[in-house]
N, C-alpha and C positions, 0 to 999 in steps of 0.2 A: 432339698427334697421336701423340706415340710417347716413350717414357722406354727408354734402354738402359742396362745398367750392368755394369760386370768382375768378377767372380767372380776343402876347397878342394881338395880334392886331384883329380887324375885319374885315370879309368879308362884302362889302359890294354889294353883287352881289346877284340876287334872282336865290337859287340854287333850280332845278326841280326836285321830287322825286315823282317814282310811289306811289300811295295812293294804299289802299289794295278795297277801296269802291270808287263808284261813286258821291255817297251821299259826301264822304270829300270829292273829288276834286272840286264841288262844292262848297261846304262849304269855302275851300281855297282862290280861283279863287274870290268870293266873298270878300275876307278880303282884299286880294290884290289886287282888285279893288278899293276899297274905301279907303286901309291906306298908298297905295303904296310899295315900297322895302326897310325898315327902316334896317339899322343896327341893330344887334343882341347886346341887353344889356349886353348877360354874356360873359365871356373871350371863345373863339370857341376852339375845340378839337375835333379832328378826334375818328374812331372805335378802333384804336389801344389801345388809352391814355383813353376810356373808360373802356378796357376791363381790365385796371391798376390801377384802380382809386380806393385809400383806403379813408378809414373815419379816418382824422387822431387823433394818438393814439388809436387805437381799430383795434383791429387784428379779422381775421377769426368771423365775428360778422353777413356778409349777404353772398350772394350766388347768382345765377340763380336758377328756377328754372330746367333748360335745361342743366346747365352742367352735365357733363361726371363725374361720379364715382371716387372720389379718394379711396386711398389707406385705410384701416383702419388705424386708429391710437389707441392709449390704454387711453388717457388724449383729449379726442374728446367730447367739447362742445354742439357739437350736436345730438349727439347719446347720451337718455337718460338711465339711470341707471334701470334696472329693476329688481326687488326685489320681482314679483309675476309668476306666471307660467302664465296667461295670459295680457300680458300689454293691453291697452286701448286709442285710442286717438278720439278726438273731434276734429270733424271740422267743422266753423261754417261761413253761406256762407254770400255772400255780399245779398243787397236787400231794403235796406233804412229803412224806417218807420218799413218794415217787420220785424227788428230786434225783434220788438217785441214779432215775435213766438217764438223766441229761449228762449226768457225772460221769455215767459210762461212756456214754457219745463225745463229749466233749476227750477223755482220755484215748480210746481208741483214736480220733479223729488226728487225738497230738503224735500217737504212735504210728501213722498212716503217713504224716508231712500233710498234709492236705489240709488242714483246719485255717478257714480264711485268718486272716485279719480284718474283724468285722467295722464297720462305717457305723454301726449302730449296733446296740443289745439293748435289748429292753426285760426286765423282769419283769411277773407277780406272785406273791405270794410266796412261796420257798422257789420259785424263780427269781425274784427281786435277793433272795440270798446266794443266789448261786452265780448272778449275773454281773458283781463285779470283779472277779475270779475269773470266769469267762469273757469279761473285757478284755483285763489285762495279759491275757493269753496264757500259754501252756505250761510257762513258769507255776502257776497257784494248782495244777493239776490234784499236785499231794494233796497240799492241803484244802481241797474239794474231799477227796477222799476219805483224807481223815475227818473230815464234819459228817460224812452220810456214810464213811461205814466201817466207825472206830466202835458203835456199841454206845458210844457216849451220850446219844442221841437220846437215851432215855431219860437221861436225867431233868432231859427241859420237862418231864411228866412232876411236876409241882401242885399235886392239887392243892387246893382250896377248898376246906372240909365246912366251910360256915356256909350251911343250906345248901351242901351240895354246888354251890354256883348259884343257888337262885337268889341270894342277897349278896351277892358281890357280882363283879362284873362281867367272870370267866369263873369255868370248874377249875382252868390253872393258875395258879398265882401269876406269870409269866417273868419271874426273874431270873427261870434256869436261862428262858429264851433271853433276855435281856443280857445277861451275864455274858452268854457266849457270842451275841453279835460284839459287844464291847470287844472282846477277848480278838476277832478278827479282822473285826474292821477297825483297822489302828492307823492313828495317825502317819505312818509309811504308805498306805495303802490310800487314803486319799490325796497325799503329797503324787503319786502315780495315777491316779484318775483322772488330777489337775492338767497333769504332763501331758495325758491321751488327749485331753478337753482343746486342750490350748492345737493340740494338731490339727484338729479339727473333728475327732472322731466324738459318740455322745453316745450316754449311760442314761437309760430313764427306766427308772420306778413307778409303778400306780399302787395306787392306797385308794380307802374307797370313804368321805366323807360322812360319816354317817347320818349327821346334821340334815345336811343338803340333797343325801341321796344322790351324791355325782360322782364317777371316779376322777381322781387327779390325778394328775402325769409330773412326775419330780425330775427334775432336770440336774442330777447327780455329780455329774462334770463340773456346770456352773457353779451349783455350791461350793465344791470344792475347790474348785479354782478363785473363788471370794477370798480367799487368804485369810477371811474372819476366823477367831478363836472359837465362834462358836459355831464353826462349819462340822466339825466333827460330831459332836454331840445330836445334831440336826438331822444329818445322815443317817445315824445308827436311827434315831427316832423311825424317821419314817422307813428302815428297811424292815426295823420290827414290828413298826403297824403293820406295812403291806403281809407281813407272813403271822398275824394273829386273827387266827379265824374265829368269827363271832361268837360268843355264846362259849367257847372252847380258852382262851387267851382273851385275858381285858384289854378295851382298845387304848388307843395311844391318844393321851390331850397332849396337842402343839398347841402352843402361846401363839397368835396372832393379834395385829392393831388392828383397828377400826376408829375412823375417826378420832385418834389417841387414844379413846382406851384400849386395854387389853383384854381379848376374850380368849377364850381355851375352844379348839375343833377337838371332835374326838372320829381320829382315825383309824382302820380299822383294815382286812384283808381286802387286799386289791379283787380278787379273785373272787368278790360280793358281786362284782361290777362285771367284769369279762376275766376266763381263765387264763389269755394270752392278750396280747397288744402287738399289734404292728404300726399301722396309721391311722392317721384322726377318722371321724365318722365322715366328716364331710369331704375327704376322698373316696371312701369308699364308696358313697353313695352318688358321686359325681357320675354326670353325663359323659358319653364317650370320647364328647372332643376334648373334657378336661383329665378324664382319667393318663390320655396319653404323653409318649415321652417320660415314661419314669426311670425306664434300664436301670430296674434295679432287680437282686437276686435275694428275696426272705426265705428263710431257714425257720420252720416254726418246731420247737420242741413238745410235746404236749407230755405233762410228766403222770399222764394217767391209763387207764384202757376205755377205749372209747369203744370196743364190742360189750354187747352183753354180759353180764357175769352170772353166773346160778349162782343160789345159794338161800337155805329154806331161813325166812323171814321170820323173827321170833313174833309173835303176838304181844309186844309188849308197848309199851310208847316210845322211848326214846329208842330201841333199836328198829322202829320202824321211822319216827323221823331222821333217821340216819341213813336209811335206805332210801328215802324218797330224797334228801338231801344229794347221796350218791346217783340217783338218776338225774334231778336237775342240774348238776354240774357236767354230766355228761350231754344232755341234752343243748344245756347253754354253748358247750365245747366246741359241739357239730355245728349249730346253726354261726357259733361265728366262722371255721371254718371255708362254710360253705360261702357265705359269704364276702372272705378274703379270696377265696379261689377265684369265684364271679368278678372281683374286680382287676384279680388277677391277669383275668385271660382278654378283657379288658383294653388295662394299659400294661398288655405285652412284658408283665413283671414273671421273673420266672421264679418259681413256689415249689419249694420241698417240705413235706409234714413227713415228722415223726412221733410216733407214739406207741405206747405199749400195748402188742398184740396178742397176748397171753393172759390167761387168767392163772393168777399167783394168790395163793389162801392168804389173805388176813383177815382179820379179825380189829372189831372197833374195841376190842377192849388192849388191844397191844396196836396201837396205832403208830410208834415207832420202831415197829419190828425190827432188827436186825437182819433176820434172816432176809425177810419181803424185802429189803433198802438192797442186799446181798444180789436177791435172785434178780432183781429189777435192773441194777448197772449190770450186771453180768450180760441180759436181752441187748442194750442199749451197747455194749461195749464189745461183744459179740457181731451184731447185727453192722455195726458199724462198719466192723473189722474185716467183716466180711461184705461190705458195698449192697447190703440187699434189707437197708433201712427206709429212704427214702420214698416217698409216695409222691407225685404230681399232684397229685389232686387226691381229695379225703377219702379215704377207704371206710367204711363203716362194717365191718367184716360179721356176721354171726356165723360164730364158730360150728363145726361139724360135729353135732355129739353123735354120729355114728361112728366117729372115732376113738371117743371116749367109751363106747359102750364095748370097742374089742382089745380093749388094754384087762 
């Protein structure tokens, strides 16, 4: 279906780079006010020595998502093996606490009998944690459950009281987060990824560069299936970049070579880059005579609401950059959406979106709710259960408050 493939001293000078928002250069101007022009901790490298950079010992194992097309190969890791006249892939999107709609879908789905055996899952963000549980099928059901909605979820709230977050790298420490990926993603669990890999089936993660400004696509199975000692450790790396969201979780430095030495990437939430992933860019954007011929069937989970939500806006700053952040992630949501479906319809691929249709009170100062993770798989595990989840094509729905107003 698809082949992807990747393409000492310090400066101590404060170099200017256009920011893409006005909100960061703010936000910058701000750091660099109060912490000064500090030298860079990691060893510095240019766009070149990034675009060179292996994971060493592991070959052909990430990607961009924006590279160009290589050639096929016949012995190609990331093209999976297909064995039915319709393959099937899952994609399941960033969204936080929301994970837990997917948690509900994916359970009901188990309780129904109907839940494929997917060709492909792809994660981001607290997708990328949810996604290899939903590889290995309906056996990990529990324990999905028990990660999004034992209550325990609060504890990854670790802040980091020095400056608030503005001299360090996140307002959370990120070790609860770190602690509990360890804790589940264990060496059994990639010993069975390897299994699926080798059958042909394929697990991909994205992270999002922050270097380079590119997202990357992790090739999960392959790692795993490397037999190296240090595949494990690797794995968990990048599942907890992909689910540390900026500014929120410090990002993650992977060791990579270049040219023999060794530089630090520092990776960070997939979901910077796109809230969901299915296929590379340069299908989507293919002309109609190459889009065809795909027979294939994506399932896109979106673990957010992508209607409108009310709710009066404090006058403050950070709870208003939190609302315009909550609008860009819904906005970026729809337009890839859109389109996926356009290529959809295309190359004749058949497309189900789900997503949360409801607006459910939370609150940025309890952003591991309990109850919100509760009422959210409940929609998703419901909706499921009852066959009336599914959308062809994206709904963008604004809700009726003239139903609201006769409650």
């Amino acid at each position: 279906m698809m082949k992807l493939s990747l393409r000492e001293g310090a400066q101590r000078k404060c170099v200017k780079t256009p920011l893409g928002a006005a909100l960061a250069s703010i936000l910058v101007f701000a750091v660099v006010i109060s912490t000064g022009c500090a030298a860079p901790e990691r060893p510095t490298y240019n766009a070149s020595e990034a675009d060179r950079a292996q994971i060493s010992g592991f070959e052909n194992i990430r990607t961009h998502v924006d590279d160009p097309r290589p050639p096929a190969s016949t012995h190609d890791p990331w093209k999976p093996v297909i064995l039915k006249d319709k393959p099937t892939m899952l994609a399941i999107s960033g969204g936080g606490s929301g994970g837990a709609f997917a948690v509900g879908i994916l359970s009901a789905w188990s309780a129904l009998g109907t839940r494929p055996r997917f060709e492909v899952v792809t994660g981001v963000s607290t997708g990328a944690l949810i996604a290899p549980f939903a590889f290995l099928g309906s056996d990990y059901d529990e324990q999905l459950r028990r990660l999004y909605l034992s209550g325990k979820t609060r504890d990854l709230i670790d802040i980091e009281w020095k400056g608030a977050g503005i001299f360090s790298p996140g307002l959370l420490k990120g070790n609860a987060l770190r602690s509990n990926v360890e804790q589940n993603i264990t060496g059994e669990i990639l010993r069975r990824i390897a299994i699926e890999h080798r059958a042909g089936r394929r697990l991909l993660v994205m992270t999002t560069n922050l270097d380079t400004q590119r997202a990357v696509v992790w090739n999960i199975g392959a790692i795993a299936d490397s037999r190296r000692p240090d595949a494990l450790p690797l794995v968990r790396q990048i599942l907890i970049a992909s689910a540390s969201v900026p500014g929120i979780f410090p990002p993650v430095s992977i060791r990579t070579v270049v040219d023999g030495r060794e530089i630090e990437e520092l990776h960070s939430d997939g979901g910077s880059s796109a809230q969901f992933f299915t296929l590379p860019e340069h299908l989507l954007v293919a002309h109609n005579d190459q889009a065809k011929g795909q027979n294939l069937h994506i399932y896109v989970i979106v673990n957010n609401a992508l209607i409108p939500e009310f709710a009066m806006s404090r006058e403050r700053a950070l709870p208003i950059m939190g609302r315009a952040y909550g609008i860009l992630l819904k906005s970026q949501t729809r337009q890839g959406l859109i389109a996926l479906y356009n290529f959809a319809k295309r190359a004749d691929i058949d497309l189900d979106i789900a997503s949360i249709d409801q607006q459910i009170h939370y609150s940025m100062l309890n952003p591991l709710s309990a109850d919100y993770m509760r009422s959210v798989y409940h929609i998703g595990y419901e909706k499921a259960l009852g066959q009336r989840l599914w959308a062809k094509y994206p709904v963008f729905r604004v809700p009726d408050r003239r139903l609201e107003n006769r409650r």
